[in-house]
C-alpha positions as CSV (number, residue, x, y, z in Angstrom):
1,X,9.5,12.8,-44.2
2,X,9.9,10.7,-47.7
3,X,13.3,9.2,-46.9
4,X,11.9,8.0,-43.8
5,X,8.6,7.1,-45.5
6,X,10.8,4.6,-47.5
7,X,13.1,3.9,-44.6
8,X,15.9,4.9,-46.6
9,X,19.1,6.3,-44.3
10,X,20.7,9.2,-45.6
11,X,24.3,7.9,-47.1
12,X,21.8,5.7,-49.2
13,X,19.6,9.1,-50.5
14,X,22.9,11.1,-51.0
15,X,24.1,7.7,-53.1
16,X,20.9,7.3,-55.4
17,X,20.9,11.0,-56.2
18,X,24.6,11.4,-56.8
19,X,25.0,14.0,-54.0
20,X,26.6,14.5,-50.4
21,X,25.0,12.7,-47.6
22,X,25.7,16.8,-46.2
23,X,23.4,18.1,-48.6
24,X,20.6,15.7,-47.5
25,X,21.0,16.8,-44.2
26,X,21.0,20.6,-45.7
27,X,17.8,19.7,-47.0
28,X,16.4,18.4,-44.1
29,X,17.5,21.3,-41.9
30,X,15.2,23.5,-44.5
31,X,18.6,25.4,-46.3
32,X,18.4,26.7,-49.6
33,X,20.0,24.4,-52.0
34,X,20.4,24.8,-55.8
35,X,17.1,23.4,-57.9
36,X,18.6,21.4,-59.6
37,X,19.9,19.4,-56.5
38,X,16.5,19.6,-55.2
39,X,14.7,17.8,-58.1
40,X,17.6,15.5,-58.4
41,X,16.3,14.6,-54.6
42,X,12.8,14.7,-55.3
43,X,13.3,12.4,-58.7
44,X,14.9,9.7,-57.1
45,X,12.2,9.6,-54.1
46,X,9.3,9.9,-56.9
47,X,11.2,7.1,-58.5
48,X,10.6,5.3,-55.5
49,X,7.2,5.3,-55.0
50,X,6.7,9.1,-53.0
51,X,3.9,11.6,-54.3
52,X,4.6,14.7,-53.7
53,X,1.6,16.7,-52.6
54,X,1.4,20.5,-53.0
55,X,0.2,22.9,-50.1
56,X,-3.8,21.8,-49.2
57,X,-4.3,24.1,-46.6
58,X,-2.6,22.4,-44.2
59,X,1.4,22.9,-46.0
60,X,3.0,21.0,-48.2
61,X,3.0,17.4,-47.7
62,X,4.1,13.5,-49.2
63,X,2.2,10.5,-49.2
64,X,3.2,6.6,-50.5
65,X,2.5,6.8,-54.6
66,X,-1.1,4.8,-55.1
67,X,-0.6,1.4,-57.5
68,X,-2.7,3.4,-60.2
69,X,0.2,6.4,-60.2
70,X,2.9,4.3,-60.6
């Protein structure tokens, strides 16, 4: 949902966070991947402008990062 927020394609995702385009695709299937791969992923779309918002009620979600949180 954030890659696509930022229309980014995966090959470009995998490039920015030094990883396989296979392990976005992991990801996005919902397989376990090591943590540190997973915040290298969640750095570089933070870096990009995507919040991150914890489970509300309604599960976890992501949201476009407001000019003041930037």
């Amino acid at each position: 949902m954030a890659r696509a927020a930022l229309r980014m394609n995966i090959r470009d995702l995998a490039i920015a966070a030094d990883v396989s385009p296979t392990t976005i695709t992991r990801l996005e299937r919902g397989e376990e991947l090591y943590p540190r791969t997973v915040e290298a992923i969640q750095a570089i779309l933070e870096d990009q402008g995507i919040k991150f918002i914890p489970d509300n009620g309604d599960g976890p979600g992501v949201r476009h990062k407001q000019e003041d949180e930037k």
